[in-house]
CHARMM-style PDB file with segment names, atoms N, HN, CA, C and O in Angstrom:
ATOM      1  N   UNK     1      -9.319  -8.072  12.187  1.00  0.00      PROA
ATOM      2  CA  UNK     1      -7.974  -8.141  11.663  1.00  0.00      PROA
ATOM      3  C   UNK     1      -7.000  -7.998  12.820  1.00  0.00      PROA
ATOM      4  O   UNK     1      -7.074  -7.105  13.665  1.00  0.00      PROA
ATOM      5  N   UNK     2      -5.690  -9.360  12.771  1.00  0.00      PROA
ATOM      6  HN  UNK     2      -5.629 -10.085  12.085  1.00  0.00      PROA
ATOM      7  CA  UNK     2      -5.445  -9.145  14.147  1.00  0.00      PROA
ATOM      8  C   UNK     2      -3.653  -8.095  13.545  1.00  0.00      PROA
ATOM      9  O   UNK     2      -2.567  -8.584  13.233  1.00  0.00      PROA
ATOM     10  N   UNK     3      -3.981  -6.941  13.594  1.00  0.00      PROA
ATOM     11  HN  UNK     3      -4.862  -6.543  13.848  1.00  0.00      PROA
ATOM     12  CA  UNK     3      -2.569  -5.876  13.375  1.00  0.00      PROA
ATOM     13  C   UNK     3      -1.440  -6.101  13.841  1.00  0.00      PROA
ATOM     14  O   UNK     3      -0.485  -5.667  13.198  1.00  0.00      PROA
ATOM     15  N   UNK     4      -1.209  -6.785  14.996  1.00  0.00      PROA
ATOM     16  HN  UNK     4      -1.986  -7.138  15.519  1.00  0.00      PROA
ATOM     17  CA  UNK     4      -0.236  -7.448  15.783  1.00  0.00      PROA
ATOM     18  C   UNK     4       0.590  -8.142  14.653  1.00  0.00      PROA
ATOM     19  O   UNK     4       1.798  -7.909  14.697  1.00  0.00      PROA
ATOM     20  N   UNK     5       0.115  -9.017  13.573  1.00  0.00      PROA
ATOM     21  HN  UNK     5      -0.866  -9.206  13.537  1.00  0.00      PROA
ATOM     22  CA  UNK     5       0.934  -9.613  12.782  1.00  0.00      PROA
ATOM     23  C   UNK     5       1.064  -8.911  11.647  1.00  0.00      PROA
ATOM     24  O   UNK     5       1.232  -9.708  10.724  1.00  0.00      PROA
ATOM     25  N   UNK     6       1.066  -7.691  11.236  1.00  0.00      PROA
ATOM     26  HN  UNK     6       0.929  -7.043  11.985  1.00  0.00      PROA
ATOM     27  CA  UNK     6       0.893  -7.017  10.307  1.00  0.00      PROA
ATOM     28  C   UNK     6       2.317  -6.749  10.057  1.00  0.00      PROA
ATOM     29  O   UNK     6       2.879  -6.182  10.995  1.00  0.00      PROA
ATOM     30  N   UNK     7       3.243  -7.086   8.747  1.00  0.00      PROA
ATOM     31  HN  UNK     7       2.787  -7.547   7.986  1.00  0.00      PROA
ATOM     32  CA  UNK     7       4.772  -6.841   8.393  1.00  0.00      PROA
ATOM     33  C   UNK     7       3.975  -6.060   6.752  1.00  0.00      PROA
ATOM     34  O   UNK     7       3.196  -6.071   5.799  1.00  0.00      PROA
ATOM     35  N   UNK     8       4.842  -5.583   7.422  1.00  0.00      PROA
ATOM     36  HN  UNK     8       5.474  -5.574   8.197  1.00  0.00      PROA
ATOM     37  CA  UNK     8       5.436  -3.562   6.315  1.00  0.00      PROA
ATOM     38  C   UNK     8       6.646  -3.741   5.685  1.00  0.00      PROA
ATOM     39  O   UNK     8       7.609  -4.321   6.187  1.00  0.00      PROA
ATOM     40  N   UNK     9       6.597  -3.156   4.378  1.00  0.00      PROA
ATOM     41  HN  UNK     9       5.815  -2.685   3.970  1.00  0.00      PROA
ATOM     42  CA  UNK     9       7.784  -3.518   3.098  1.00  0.00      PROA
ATOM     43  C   UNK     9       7.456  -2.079   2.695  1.00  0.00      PROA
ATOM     44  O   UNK     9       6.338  -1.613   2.481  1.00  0.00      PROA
ATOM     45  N   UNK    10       8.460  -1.558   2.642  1.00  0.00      PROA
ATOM     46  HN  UNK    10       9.369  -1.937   2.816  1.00  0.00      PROA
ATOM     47  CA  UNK    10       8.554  -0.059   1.404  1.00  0.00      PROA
ATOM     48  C   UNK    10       7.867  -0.439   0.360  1.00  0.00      PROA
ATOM     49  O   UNK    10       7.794  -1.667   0.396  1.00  0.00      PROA
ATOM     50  N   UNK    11       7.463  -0.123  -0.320  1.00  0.00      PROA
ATOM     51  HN  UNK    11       7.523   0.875  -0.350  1.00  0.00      PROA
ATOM     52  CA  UNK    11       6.918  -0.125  -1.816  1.00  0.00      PROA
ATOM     53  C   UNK    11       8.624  -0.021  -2.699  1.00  0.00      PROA
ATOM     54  O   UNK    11       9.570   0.473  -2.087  1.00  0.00      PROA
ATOM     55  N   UNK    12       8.755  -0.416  -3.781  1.00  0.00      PROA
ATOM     56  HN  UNK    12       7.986  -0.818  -4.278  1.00  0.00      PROA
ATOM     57  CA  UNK    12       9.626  -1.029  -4.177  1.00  0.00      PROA
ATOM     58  C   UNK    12       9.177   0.425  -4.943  1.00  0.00      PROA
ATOM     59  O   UNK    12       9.677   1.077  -4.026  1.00  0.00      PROA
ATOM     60  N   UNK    13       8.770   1.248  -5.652  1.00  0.00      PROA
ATOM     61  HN  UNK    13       8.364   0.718  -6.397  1.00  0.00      PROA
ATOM     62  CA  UNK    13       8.442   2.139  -6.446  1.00  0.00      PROA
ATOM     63  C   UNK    13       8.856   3.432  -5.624  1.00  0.00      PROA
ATOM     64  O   UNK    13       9.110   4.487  -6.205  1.00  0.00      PROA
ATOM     65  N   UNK    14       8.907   3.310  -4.358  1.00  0.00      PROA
ATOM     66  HN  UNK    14       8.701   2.453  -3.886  1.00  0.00      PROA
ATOM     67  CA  UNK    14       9.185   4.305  -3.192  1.00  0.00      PROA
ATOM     68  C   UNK    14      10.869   4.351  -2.867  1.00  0.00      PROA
ATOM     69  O   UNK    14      11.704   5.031  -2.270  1.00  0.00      PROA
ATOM     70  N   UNK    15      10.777   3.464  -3.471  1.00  0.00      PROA
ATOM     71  HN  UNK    15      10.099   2.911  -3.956  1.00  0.00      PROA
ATOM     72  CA  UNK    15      12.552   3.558  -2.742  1.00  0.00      PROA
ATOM     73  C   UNK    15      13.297   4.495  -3.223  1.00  0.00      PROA
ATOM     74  O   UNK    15      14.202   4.948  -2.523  1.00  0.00      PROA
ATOM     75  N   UNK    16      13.055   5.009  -4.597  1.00  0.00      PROA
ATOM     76  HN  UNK    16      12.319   4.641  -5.166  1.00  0.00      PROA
ATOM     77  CA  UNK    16      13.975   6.008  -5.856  1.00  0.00      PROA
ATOM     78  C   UNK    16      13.426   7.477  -5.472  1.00  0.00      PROA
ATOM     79  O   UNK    16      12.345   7.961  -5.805  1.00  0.00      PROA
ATOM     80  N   UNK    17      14.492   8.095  -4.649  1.00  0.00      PROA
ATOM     81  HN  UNK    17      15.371   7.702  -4.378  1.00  0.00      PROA
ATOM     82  CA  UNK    17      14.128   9.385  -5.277  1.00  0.00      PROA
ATOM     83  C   UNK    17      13.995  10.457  -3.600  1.00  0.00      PROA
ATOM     84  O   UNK    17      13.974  11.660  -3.342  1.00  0.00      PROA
ATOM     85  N   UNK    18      13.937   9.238  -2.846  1.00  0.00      PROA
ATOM     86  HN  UNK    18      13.955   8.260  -3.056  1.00  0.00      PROA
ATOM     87  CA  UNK    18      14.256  10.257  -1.296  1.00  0.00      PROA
ATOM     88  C   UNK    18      12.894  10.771  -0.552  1.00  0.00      PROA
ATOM     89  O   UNK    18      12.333  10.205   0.386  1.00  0.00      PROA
ATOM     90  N   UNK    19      12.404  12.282  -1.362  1.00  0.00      PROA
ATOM     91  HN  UNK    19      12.860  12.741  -2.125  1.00  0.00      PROA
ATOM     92  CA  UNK    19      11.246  12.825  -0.611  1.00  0.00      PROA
ATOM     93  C   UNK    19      10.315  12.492  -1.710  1.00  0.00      PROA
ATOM     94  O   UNK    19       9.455  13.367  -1.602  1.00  0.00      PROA
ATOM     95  N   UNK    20       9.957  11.669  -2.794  1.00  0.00      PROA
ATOM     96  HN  UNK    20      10.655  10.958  -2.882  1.00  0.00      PROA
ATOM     97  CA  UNK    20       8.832  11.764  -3.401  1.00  0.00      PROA
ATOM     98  C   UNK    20       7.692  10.801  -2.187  1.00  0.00      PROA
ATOM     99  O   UNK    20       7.915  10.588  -0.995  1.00  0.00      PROA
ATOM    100  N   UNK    21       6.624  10.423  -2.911  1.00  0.00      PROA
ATOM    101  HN  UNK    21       6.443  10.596  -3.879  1.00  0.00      PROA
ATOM    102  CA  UNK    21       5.686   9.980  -2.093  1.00  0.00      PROA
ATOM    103  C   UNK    21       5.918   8.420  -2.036  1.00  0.00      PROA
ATOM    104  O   UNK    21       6.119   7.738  -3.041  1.00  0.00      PROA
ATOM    105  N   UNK    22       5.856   7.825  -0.458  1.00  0.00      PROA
ATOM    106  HN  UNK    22       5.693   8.379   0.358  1.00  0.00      PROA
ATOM    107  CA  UNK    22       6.510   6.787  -0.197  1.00  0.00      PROA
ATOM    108  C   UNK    22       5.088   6.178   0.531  1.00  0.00      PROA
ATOM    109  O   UNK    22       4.310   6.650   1.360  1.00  0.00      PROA
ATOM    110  N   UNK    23       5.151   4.922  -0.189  1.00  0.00      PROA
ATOM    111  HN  UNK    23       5.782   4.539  -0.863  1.00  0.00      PROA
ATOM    112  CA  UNK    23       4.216   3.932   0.513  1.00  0.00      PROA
ATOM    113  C   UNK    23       4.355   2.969   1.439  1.00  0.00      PROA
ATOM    114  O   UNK    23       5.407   3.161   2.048  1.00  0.00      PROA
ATOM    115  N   UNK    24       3.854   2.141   1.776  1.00  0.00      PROA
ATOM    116  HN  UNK    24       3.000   1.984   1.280  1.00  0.00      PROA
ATOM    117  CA  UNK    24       4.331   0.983   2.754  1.00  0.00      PROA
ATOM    118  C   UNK    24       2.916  -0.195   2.175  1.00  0.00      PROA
ATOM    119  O   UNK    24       1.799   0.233   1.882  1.00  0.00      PROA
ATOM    120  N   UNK    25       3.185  -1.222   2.134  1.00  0.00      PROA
ATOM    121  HN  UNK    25       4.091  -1.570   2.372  1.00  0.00      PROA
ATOM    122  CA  UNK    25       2.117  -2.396   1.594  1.00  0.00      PROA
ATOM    123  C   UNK    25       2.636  -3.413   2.731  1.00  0.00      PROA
ATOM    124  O   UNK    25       3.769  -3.670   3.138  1.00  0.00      PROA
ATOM    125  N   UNK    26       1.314  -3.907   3.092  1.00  0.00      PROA
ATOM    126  HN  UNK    26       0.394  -3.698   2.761  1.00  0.00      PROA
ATOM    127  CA  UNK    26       1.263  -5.220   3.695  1.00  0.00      PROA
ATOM    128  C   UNK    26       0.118  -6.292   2.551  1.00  0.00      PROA
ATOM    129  O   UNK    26      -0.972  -6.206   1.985  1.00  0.00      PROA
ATOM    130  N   UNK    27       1.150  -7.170   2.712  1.00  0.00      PROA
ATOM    131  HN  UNK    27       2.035  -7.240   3.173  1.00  0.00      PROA
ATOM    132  CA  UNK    27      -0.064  -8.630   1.883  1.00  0.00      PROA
ATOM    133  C   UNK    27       0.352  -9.910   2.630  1.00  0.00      PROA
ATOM    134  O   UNK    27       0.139 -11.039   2.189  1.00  0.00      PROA
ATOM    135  N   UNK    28       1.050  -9.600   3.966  1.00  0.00      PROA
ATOM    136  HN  UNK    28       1.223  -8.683   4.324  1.00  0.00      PROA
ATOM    137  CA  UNK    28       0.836 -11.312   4.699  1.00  0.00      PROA
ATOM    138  C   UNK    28      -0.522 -11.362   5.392  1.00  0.00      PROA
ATOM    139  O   UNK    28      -0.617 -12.284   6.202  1.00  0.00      PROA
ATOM    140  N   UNK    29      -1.596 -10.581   5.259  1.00  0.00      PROA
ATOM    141  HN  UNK    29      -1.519  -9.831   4.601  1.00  0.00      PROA
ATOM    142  CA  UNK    29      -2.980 -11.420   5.999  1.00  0.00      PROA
ATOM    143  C   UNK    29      -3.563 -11.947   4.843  1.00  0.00      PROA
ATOM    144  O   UNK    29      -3.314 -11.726   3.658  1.00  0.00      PROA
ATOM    145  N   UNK    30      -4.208 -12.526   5.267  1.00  0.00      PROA
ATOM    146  HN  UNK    30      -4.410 -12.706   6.229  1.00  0.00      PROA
ATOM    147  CA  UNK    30      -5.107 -13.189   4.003  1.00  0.00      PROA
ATOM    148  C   UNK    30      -6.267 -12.494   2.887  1.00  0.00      PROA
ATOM    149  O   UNK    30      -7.107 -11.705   3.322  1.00  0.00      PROA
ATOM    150  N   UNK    31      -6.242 -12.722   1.991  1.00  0.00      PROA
ATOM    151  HN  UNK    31      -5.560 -13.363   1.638  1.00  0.00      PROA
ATOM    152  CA  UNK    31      -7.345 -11.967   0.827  1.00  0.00      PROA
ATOM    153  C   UNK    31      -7.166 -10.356   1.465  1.00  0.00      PROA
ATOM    154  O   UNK    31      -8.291  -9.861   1.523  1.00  0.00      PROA
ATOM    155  N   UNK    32      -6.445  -9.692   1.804  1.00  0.00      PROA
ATOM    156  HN  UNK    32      -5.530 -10.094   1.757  1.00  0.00      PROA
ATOM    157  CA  UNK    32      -6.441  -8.131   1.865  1.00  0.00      PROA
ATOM    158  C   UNK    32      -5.192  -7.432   1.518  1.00  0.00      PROA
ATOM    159  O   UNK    32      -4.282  -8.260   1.549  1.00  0.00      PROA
ATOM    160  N   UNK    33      -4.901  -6.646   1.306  1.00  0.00      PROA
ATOM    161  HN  UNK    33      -5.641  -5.973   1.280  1.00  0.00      PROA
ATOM    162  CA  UNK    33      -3.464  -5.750   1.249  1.00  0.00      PROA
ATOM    163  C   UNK    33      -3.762  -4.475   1.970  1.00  0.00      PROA
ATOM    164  O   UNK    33      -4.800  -3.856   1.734  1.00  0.00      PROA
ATOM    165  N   UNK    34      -2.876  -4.065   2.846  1.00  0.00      PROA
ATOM    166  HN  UNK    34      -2.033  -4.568   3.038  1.00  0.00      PROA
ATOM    167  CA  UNK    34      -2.720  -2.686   3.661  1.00  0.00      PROA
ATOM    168  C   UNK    34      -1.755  -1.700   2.642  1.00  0.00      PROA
ATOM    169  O   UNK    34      -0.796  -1.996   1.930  1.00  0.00      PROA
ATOM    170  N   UNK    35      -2.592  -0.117   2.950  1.00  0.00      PROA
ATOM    171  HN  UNK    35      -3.371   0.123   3.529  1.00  0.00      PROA
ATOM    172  CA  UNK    35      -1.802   0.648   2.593  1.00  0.00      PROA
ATOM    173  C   UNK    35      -1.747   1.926   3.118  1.00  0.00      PROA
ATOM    174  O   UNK    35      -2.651   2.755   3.223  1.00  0.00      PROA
ATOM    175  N   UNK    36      -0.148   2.014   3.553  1.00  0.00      PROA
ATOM    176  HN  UNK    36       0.587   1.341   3.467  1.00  0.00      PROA
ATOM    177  CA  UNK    36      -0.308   3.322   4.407  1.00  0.00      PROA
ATOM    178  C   UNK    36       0.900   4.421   4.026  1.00  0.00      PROA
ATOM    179  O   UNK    36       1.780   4.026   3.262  1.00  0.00      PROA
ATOM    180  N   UNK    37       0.949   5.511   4.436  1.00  0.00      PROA
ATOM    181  HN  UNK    37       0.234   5.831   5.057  1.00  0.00      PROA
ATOM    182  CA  UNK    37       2.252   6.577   4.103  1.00  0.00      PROA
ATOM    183  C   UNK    37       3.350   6.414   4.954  1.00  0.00      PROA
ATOM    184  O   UNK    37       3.334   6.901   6.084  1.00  0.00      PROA
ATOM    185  N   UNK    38       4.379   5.724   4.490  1.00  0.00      PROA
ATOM    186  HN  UNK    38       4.392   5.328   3.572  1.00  0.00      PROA
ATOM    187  CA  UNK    38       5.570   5.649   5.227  1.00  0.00      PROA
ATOM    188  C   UNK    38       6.236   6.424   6.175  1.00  0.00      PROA
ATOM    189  O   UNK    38       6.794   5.951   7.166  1.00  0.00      PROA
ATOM    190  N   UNK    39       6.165   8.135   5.760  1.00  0.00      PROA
ATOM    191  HN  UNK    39       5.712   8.519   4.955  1.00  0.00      PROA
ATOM    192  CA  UNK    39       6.100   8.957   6.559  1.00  0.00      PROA
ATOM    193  C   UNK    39       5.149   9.797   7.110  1.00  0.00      PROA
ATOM    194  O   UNK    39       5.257  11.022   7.057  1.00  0.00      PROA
ATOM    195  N   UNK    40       3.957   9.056   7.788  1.00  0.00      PROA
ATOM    196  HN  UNK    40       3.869   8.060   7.832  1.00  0.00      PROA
ATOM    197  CA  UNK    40       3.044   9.099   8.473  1.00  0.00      PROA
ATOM    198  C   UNK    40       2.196   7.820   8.912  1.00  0.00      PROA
ATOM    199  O   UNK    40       0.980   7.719   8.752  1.00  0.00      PROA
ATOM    200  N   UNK    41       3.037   6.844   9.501  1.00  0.00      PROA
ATOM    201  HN  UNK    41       4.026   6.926   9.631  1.00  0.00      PROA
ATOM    202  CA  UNK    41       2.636   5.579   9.585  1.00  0.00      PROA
ATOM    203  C   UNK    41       1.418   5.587  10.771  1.00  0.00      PROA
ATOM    204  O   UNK    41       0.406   5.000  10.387  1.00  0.00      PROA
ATOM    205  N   UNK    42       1.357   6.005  11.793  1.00  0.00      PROA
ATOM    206  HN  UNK    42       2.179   6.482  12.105  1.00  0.00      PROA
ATOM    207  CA  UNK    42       0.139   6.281  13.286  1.00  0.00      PROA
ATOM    208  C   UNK    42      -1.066   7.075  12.386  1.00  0.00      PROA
ATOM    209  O   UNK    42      -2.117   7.092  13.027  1.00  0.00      PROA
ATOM    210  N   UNK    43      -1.172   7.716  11.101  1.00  0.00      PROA
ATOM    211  HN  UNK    43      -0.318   7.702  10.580  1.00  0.00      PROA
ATOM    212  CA  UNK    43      -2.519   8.193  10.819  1.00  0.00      PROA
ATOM    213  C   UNK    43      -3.858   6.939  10.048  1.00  0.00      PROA
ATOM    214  O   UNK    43      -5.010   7.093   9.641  1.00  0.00      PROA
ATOM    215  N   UNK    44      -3.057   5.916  10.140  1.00  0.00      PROA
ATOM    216  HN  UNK    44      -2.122   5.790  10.471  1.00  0.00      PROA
ATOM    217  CA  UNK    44      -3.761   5.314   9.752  1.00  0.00      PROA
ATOM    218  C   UNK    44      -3.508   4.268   8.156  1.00  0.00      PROA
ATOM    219  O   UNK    44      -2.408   4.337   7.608  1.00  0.00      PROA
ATOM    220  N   UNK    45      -4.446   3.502   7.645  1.00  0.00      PROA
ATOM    221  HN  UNK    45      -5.340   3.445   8.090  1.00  0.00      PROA
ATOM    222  CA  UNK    45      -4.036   2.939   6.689  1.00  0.00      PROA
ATOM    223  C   UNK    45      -5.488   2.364   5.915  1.00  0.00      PROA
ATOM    224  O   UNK    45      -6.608   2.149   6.378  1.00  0.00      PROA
ATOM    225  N   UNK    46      -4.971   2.233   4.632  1.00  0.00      PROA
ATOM    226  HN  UNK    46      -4.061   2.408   4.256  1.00  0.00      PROA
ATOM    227  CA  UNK    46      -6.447   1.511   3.607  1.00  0.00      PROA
ATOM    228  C   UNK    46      -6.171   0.073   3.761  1.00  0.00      PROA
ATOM    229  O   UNK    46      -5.073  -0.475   3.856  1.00  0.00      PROA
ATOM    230  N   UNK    47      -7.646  -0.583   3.771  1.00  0.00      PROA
ATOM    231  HN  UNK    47      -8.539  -0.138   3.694  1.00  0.00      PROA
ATOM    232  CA  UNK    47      -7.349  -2.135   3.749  1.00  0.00      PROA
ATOM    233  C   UNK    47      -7.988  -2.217   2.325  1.00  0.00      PROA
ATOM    234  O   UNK    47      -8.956  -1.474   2.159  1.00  0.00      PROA
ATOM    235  N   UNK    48      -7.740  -2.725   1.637  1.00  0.00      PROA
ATOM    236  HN  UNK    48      -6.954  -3.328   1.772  1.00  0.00      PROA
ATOM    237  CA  UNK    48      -8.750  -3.005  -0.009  1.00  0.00      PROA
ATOM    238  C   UNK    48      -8.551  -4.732  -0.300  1.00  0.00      PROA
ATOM    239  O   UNK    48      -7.474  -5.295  -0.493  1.00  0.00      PROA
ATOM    240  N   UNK    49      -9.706  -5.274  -0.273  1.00  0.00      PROA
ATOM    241  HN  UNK    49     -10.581  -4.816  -0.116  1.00  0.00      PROA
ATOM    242  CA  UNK    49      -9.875  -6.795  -0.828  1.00  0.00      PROA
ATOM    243  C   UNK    49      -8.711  -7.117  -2.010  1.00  0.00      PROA
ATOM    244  O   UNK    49      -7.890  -6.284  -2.393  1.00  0.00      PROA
ATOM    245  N   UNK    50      -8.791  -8.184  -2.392  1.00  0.00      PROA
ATOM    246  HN  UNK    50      -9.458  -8.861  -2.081  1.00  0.00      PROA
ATOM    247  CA  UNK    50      -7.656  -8.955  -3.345  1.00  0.00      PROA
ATOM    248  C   UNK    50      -8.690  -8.088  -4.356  1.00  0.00      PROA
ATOM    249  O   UNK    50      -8.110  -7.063  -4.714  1.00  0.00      PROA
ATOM    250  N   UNK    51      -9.735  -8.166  -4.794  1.00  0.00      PROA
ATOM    251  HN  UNK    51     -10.206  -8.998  -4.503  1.00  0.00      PROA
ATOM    252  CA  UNK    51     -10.291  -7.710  -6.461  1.00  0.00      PROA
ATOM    253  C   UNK    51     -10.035  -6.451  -6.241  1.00  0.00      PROA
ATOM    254  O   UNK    51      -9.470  -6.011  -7.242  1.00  0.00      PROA
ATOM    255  N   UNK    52     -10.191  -5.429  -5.232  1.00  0.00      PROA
ATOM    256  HN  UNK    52     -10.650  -5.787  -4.419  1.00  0.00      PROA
ATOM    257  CA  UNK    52      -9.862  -4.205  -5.303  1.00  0.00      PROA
ATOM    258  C   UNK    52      -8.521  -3.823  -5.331  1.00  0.00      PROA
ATOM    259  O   UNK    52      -8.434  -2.806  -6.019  1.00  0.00      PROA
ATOM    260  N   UNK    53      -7.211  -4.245  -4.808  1.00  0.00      PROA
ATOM    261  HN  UNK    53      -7.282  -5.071  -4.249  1.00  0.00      PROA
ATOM    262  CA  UNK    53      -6.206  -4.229  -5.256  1.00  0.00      PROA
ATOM    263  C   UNK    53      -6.133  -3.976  -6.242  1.00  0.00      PROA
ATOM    264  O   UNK    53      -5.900  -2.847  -6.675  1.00  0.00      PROA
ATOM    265  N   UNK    54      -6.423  -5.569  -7.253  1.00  0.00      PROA
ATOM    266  HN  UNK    54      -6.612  -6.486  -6.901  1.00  0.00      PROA
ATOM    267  CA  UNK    54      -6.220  -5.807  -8.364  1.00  0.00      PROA
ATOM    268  C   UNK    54      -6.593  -4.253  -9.625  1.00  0.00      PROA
ATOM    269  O   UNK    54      -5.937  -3.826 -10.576  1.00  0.00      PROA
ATOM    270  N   UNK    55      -7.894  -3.811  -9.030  1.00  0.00      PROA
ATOM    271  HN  UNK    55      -8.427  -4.158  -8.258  1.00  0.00      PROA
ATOM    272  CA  UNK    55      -8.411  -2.909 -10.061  1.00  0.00      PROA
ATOM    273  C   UNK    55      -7.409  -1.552  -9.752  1.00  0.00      PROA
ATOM    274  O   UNK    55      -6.803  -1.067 -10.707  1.00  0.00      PROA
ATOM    275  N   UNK    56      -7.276  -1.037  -8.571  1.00  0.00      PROA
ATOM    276  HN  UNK    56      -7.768  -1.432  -7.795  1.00  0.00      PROA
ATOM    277  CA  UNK    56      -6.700   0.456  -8.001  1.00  0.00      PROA
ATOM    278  C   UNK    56      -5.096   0.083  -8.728  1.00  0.00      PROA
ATOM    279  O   UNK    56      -4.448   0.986  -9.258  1.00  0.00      PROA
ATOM    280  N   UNK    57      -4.529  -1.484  -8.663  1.00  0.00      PROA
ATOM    281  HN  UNK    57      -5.055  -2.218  -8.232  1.00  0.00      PROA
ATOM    282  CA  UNK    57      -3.002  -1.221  -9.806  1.00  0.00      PROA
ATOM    283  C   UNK    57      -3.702  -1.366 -11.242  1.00  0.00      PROA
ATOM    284  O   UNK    57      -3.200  -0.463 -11.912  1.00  0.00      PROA
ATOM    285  N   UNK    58      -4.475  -1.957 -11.912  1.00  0.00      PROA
ATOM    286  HN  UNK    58      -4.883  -2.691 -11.367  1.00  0.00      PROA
ATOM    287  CA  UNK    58      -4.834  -1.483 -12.950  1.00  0.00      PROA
ATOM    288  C   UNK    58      -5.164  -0.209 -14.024  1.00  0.00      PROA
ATOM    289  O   UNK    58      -4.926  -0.030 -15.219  1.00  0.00      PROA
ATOM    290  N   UNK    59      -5.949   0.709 -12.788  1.00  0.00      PROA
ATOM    291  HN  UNK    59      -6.142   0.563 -11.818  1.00  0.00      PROA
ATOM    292  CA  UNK    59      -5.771   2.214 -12.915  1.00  0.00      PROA
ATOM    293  C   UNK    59      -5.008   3.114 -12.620  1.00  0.00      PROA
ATOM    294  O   UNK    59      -5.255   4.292 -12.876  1.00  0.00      PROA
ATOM    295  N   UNK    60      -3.911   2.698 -12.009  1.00  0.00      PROA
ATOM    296  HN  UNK    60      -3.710   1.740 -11.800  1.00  0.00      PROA
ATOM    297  CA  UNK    60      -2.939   3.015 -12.182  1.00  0.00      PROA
ATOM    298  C   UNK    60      -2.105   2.848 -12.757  1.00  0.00      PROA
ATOM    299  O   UNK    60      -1.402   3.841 -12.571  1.00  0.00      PROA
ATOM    300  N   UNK    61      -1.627   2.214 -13.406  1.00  0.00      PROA
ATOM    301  HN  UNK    61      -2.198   1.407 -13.557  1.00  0.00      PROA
ATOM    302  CA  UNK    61      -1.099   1.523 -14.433  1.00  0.00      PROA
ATOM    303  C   UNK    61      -1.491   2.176 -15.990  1.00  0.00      PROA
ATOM    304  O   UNK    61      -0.589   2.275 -16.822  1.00  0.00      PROA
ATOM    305  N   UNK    62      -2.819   2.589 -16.303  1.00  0.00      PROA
ATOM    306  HN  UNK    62      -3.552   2.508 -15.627  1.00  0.00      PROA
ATOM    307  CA  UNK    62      -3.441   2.998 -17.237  1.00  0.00      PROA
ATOM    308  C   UNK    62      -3.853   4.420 -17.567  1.00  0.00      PROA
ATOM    309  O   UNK    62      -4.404   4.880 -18.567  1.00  0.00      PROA
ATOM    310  N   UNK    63      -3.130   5.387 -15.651  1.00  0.00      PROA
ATOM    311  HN  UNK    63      -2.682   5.014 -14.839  1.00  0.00      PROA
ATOM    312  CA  UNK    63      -2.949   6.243 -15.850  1.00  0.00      PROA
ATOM    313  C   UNK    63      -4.012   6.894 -15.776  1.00  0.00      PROA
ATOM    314  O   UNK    63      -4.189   7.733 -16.659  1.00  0.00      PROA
ATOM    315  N   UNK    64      -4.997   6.742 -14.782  1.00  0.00      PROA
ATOM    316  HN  UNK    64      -4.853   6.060 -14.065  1.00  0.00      PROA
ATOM    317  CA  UNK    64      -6.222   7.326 -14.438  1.00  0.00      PROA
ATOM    318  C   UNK    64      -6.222   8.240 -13.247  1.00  0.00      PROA
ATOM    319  O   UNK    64      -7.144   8.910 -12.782  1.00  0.00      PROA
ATOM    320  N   UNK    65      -4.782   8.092 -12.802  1.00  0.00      PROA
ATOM    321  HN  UNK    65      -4.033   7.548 -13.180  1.00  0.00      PROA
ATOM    322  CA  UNK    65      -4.569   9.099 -11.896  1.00  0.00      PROA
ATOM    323  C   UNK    65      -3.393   9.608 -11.909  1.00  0.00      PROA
ATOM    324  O   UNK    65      -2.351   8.981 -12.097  1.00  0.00      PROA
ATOM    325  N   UNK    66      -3.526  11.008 -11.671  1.00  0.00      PROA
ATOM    326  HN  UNK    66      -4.373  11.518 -11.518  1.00  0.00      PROA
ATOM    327  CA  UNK    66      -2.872  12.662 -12.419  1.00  0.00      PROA
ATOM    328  C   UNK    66      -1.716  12.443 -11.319  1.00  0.00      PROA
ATOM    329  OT1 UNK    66      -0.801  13.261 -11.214  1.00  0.00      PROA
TER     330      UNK     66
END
């Protein structure tokens, strides 16, 4: 994965509210999405395939996590 081209967008769900928990998503590489903590961007980040995306907003969405 070449990181060099990697562009970062707030999470649109992150923007409301100041200190709650703030994400950052990348989806310009191909078949993957990045995800990392906005305010802790150098610790690192999750890469999850297009089907895994798909399922981790599903369960979330459905409220499988507290």
């Amino acid at each position: 994965m070449d990181e060099g081209h990697v562009q970062w967008r707030k999470s649109s769900r992150s923007q409301h509210g100041g200190e709650g928990e703030c994400v950052e998503v990348s989806t310009n590489l191909a078949s993957v999405t990045l995800i990392r903590d906005s305010k802790a961007p150098g610790m690192g980040h999750v890469v999850l395939w297009s089907g895994e995306m798909a399922g981790l907003l599903a369960d979330i969405k459905a409220g499988r996590f507290g």
